[in-house]
N, CA, C and O atoms as CSV, one atom per row, in Angstrom:
chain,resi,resn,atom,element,x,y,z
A,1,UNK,N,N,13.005,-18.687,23.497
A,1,UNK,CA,C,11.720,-18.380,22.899
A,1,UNK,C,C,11.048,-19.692,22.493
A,1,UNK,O,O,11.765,-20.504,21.909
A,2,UNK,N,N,9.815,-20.000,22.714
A,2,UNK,CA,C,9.060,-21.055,22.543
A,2,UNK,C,C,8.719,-21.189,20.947
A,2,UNK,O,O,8.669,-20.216,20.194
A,3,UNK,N,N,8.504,-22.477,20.569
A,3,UNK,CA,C,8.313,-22.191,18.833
A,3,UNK,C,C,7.372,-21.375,18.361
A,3,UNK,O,O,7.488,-20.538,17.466
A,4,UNK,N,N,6.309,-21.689,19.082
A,4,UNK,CA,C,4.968,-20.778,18.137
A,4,UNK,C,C,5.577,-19.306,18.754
A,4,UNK,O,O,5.297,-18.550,17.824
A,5,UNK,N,N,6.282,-18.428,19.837
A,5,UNK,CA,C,6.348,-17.677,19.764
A,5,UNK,C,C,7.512,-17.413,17.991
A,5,UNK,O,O,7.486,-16.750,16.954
A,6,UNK,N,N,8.213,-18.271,18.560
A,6,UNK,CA,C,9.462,-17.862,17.424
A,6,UNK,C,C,8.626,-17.197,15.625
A,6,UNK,O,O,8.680,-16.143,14.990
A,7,UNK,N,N,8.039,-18.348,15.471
A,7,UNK,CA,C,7.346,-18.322,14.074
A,7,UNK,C,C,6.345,-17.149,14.214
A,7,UNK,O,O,5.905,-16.824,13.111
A,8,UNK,N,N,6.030,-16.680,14.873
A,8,UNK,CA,C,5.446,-15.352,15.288
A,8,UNK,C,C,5.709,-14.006,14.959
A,8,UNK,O,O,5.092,-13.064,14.462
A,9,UNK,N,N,7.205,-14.310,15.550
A,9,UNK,CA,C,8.166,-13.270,16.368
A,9,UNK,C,C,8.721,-13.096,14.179
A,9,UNK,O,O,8.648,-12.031,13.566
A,10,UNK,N,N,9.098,-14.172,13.680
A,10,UNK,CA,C,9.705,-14.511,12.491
A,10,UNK,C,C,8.381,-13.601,11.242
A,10,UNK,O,O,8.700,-12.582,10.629
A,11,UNK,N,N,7.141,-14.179,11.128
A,11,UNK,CA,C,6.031,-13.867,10.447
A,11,UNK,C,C,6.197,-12.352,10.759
A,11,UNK,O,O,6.502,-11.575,9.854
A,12,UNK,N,N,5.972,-11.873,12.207
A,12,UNK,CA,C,5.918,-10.486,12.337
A,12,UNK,C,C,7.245,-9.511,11.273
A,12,UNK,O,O,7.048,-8.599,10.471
A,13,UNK,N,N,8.514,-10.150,11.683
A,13,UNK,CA,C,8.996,-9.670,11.148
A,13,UNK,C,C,9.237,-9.785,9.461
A,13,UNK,O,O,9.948,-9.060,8.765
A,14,UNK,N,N,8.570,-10.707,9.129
A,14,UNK,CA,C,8.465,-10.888,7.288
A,14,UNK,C,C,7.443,-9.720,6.810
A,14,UNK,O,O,7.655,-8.987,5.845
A,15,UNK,N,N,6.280,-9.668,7.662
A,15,UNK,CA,C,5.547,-8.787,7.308
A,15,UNK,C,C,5.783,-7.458,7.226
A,15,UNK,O,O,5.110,-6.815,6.420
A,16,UNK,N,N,6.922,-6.686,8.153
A,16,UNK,CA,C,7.814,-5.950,8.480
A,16,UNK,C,C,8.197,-5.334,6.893
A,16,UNK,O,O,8.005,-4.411,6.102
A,17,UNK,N,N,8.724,-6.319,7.069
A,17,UNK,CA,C,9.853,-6.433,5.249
A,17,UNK,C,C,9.237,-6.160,4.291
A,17,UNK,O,O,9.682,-5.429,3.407
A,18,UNK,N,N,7.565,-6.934,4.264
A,18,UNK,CA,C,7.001,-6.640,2.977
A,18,UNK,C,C,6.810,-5.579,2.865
A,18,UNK,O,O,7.133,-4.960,1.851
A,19,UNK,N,N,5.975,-4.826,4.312
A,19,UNK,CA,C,5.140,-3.261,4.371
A,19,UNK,C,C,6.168,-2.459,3.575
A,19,UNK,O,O,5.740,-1.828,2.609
A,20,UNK,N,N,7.904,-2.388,3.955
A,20,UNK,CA,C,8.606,-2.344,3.959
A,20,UNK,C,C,8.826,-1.660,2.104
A,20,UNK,O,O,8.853,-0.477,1.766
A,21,UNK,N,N,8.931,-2.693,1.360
A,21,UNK,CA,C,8.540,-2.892,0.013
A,21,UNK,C,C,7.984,-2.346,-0.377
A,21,UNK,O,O,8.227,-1.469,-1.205
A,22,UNK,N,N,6.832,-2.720,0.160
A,22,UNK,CA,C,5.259,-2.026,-0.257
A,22,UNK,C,C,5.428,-0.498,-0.630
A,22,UNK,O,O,5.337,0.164,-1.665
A,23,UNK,N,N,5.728,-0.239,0.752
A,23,UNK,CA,C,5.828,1.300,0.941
A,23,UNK,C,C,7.180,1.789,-0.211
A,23,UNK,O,O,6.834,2.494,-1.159
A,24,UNK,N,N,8.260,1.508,-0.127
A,24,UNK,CA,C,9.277,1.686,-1.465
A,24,UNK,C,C,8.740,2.168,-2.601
A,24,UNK,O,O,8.794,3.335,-2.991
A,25,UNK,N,N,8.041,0.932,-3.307
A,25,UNK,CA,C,7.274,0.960,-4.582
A,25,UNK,C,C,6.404,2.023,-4.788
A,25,UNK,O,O,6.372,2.808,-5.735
A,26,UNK,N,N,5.456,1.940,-3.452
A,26,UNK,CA,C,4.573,3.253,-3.950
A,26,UNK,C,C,5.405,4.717,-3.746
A,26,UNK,O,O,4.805,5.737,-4.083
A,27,UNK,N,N,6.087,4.776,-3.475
A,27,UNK,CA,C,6.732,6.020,-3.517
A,27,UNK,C,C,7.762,6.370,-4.576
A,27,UNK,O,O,8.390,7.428,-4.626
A,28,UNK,N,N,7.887,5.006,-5.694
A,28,UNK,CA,C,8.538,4.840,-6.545
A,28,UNK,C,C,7.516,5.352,-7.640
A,28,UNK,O,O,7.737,6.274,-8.425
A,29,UNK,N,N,6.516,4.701,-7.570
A,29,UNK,CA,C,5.874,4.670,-8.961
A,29,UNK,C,C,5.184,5.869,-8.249
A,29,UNK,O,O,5.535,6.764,-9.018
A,30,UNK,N,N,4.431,6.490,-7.288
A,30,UNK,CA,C,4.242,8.068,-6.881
A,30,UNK,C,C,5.181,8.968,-7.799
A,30,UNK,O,O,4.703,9.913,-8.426
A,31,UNK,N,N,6.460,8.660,-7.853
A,31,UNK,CA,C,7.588,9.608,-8.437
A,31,UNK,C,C,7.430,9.671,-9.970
A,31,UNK,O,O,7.573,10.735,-10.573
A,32,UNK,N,N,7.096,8.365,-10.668
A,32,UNK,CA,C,6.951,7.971,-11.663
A,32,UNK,C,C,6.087,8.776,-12.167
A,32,UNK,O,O,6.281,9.587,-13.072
A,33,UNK,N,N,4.787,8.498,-11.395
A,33,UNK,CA,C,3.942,9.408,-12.284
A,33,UNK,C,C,3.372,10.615,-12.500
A,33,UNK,O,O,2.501,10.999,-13.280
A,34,UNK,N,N,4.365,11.422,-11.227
A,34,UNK,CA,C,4.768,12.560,-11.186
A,34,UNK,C,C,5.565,13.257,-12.228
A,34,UNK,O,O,5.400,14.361,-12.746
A,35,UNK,N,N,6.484,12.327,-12.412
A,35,UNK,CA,C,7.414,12.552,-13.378
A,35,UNK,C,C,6.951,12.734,-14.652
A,35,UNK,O,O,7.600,13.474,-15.391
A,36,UNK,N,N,5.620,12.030,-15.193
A,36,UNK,CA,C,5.170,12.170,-15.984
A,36,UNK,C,C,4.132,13.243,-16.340
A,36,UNK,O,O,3.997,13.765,-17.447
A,37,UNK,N,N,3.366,13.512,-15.148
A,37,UNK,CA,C,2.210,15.247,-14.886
A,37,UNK,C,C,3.172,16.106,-15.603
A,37,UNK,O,O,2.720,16.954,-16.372
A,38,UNK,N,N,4.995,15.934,-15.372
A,38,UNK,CA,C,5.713,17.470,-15.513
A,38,UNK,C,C,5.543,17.468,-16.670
A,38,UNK,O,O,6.185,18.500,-16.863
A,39,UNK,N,N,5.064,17.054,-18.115
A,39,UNK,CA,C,4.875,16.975,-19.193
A,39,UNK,C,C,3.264,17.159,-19.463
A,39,UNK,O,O,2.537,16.169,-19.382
A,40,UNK,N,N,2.815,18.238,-19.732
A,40,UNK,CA,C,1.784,18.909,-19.631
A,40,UNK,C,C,1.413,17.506,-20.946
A,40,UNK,O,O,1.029,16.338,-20.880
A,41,UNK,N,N,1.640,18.075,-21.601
A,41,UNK,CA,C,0.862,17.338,-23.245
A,41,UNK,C,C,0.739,15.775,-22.533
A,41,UNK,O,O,-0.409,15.332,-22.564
A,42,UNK,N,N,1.554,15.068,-22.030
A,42,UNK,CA,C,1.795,13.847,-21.753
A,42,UNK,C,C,0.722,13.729,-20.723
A,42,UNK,O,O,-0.151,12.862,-20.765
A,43,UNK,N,N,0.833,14.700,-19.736
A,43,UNK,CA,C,-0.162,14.858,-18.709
A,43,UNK,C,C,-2.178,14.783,-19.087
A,43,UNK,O,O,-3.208,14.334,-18.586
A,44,UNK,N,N,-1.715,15.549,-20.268
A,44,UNK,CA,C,-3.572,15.638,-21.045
A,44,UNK,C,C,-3.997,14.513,-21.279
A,44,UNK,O,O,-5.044,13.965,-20.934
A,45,UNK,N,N,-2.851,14.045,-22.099
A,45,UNK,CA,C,-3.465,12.744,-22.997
A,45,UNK,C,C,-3.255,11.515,-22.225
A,45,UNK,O,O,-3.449,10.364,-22.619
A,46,UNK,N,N,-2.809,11.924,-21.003
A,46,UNK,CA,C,-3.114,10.328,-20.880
A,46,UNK,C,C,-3.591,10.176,-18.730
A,46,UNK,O,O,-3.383,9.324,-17.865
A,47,UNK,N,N,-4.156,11.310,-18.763
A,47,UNK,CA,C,-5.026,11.674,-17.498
A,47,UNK,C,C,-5.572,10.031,-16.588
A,47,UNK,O,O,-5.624,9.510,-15.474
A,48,UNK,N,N,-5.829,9.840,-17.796
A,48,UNK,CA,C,-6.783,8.533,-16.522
A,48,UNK,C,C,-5.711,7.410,-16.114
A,48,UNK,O,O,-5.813,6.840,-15.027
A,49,UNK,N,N,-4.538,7.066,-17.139
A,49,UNK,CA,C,-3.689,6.095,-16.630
A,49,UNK,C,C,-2.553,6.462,-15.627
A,49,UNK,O,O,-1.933,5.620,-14.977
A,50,UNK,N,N,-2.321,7.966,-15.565
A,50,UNK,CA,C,-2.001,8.704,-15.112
A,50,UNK,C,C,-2.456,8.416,-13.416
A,50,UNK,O,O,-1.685,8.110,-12.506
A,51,UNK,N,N,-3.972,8.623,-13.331
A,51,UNK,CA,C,-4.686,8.688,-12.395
A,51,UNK,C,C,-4.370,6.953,-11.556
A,51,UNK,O,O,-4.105,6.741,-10.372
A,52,UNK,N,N,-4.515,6.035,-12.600
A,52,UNK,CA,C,-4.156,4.820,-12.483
A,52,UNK,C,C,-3.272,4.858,-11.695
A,52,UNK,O,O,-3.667,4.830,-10.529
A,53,UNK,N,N,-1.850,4.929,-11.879
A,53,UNK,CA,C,-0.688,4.718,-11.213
A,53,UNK,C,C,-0.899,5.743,-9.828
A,53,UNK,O,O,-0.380,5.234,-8.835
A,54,UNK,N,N,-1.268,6.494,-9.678
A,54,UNK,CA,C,-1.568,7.559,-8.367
A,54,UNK,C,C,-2.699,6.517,-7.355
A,54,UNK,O,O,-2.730,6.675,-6.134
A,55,UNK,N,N,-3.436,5.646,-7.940
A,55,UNK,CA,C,-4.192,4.695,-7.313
A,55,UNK,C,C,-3.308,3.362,-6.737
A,55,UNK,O,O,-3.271,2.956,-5.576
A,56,UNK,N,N,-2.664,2.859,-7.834
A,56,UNK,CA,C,-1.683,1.944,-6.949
A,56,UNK,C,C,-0.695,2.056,-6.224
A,56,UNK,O,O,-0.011,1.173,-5.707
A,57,UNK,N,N,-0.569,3.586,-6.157
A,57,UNK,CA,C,0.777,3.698,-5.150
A,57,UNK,C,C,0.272,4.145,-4.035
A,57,UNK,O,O,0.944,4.197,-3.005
A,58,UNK,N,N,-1.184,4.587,-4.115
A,58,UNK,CA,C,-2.272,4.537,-2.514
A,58,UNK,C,C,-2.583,3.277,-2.486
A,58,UNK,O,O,-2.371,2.895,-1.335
A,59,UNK,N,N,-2.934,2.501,-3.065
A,59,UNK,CA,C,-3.141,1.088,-2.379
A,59,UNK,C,C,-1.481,0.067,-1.774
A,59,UNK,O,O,-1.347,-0.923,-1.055
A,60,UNK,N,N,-0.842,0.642,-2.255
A,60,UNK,CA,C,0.251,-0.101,-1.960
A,60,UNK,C,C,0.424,0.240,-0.611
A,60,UNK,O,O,0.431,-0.618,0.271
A,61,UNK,N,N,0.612,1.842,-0.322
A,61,UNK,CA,C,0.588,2.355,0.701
A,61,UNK,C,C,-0.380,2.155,1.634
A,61,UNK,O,O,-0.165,2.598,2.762
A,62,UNK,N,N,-1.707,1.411,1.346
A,62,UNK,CA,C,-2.463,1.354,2.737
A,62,UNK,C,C,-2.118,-0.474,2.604
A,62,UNK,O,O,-2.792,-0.851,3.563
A,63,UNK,N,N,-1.742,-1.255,2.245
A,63,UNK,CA,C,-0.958,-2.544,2.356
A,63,UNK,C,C,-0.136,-2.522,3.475
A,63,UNK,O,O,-0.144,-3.121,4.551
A,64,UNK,N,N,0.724,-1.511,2.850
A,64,UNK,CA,C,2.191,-1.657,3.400
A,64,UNK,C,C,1.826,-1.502,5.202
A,64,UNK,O,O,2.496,-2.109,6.037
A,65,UNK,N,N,0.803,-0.700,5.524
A,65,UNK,CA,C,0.487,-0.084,6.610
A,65,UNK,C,C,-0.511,-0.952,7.463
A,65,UNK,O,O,-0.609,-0.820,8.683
A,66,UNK,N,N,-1.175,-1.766,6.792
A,66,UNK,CA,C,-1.943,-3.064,6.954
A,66,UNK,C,C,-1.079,-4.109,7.649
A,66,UNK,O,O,-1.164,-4.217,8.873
A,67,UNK,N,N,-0.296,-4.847,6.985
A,67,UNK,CA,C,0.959,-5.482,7.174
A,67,UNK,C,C,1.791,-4.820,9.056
A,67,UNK,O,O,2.205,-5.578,9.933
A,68,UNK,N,N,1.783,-3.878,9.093
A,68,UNK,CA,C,2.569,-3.181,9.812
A,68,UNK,C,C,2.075,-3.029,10.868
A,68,UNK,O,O,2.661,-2.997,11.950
A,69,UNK,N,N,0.822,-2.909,10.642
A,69,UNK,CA,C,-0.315,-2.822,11.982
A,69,UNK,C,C,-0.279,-3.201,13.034
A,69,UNK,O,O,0.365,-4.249,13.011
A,70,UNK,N,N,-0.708,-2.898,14.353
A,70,UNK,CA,C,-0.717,-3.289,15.036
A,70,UNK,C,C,-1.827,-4.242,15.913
A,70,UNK,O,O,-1.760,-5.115,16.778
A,71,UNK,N,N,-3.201,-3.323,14.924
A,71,UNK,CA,C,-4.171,-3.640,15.178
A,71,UNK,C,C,-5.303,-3.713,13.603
A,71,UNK,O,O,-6.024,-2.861,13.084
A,72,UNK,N,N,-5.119,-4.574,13.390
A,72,UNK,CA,C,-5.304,-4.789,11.576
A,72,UNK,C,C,-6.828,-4.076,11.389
A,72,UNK,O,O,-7.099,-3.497,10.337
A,73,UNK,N,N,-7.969,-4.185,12.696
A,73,UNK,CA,C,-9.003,-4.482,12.150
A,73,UNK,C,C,-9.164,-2.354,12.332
A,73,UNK,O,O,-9.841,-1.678,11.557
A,74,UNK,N,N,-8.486,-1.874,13.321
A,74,UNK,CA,C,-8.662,-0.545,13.418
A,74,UNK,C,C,-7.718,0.174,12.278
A,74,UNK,O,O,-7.900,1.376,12.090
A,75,UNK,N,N,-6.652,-0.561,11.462
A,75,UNK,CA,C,-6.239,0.151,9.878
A,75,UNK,C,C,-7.130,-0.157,9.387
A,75,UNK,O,O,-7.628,0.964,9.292
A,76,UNK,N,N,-8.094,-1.026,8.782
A,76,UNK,CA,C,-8.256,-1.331,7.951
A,76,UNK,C,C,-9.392,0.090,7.891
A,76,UNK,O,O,-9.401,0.784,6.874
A,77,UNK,N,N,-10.211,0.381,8.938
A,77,UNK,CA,C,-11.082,1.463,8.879
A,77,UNK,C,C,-10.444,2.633,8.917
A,77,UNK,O,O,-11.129,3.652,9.005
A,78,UNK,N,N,-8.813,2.744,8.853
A,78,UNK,CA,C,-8.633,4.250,8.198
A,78,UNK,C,C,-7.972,4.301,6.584
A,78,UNK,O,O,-7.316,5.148,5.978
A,79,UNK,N,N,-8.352,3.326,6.333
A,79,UNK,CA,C,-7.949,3.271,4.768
A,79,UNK,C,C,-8.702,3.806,3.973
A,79,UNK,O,O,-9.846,3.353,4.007
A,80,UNK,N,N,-8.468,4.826,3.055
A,80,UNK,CA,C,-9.094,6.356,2.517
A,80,UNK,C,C,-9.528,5.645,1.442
A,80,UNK,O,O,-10.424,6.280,0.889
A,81,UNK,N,N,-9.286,4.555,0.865
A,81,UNK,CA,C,-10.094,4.440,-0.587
A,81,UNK,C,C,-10.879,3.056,0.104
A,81,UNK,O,O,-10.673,2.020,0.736
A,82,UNK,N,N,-12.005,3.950,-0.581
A,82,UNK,CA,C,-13.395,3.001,0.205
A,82,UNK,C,C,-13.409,1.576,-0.587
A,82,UNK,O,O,-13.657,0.658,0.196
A,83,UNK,N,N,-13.192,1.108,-2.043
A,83,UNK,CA,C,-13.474,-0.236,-2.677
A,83,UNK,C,C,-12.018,-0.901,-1.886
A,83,UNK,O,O,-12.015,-2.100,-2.164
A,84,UNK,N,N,-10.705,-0.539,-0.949
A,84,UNK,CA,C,-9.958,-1.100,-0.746
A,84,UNK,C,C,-10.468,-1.644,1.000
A,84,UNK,O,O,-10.519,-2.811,1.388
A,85,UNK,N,N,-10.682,-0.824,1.532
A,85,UNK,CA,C,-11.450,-0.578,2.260
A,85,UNK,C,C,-12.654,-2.125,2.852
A,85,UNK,O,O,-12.914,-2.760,3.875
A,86,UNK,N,N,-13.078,-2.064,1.257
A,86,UNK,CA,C,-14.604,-3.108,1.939
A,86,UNK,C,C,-13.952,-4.413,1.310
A,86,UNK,O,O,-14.536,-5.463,1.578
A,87,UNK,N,N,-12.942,-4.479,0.596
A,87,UNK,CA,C,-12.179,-5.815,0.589
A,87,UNK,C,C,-11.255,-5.890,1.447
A,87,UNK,O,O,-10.453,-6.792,1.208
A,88,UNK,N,N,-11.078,-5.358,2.252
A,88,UNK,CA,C,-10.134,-5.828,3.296
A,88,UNK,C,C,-11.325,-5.880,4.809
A,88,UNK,O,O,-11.044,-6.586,5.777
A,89,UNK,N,N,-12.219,-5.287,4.779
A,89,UNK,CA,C,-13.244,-5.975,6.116
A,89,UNK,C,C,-14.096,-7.294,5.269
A,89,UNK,O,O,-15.105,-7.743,5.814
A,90,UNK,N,N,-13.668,-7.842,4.009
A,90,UNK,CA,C,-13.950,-8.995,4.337
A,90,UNK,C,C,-12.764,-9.992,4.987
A,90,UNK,O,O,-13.166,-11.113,5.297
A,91,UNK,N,N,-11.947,-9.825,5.124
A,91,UNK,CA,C,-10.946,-10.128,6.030
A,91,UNK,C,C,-11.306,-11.004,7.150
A,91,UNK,O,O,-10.962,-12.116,7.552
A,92,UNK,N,N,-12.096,-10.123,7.487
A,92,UNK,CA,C,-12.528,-10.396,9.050
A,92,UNK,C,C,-13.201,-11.782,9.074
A,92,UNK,O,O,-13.628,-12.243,10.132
């Protein structure tokens, strides 16, 4: 394998690893703050931070999937939350 392929071939696969992560976490803290809805009272009072953590474990998740891509510039236009969305087509 030629170097720039190697460091390529290497990057591809780091990025691999991170999505990798990425994706872990949000399905971690997804659980998390699930875990926390099952507590109705807990669930009332604290709705919006609540909502918070349900936001970073969708952004983690359209990262992780970013990273993973094959074709970065056609994820980036199926990424469902629009402010993540128009910071990642400045990318381009």
């Amino acid at each position: 394998m030629a170097p720039m392929a190697s460091v390529a071939a290497a990057n591809t696969a780091s990025h691999r690893q991170i999505a990798l992560v990425l994706e872990e976490l949000s399905q971690e803290v997804e659980a998390l703050g699930a875990s926390l809805c099952g507590d109705m009272d807990v669930a009332m009072r604290h709705m919006d931070s609540l909502q918070a953590i349900d936001l970073i474990a969708q952004k983690q998740r359209s990262l992780a999937k970013l990273l993973d891509a094959d074709c970065l510039e056609t994820e980036v236009e199926r990424i469902g939350l629009d402010i993540l969305r128009e910071r990642m087509r400045l990318l381009r």
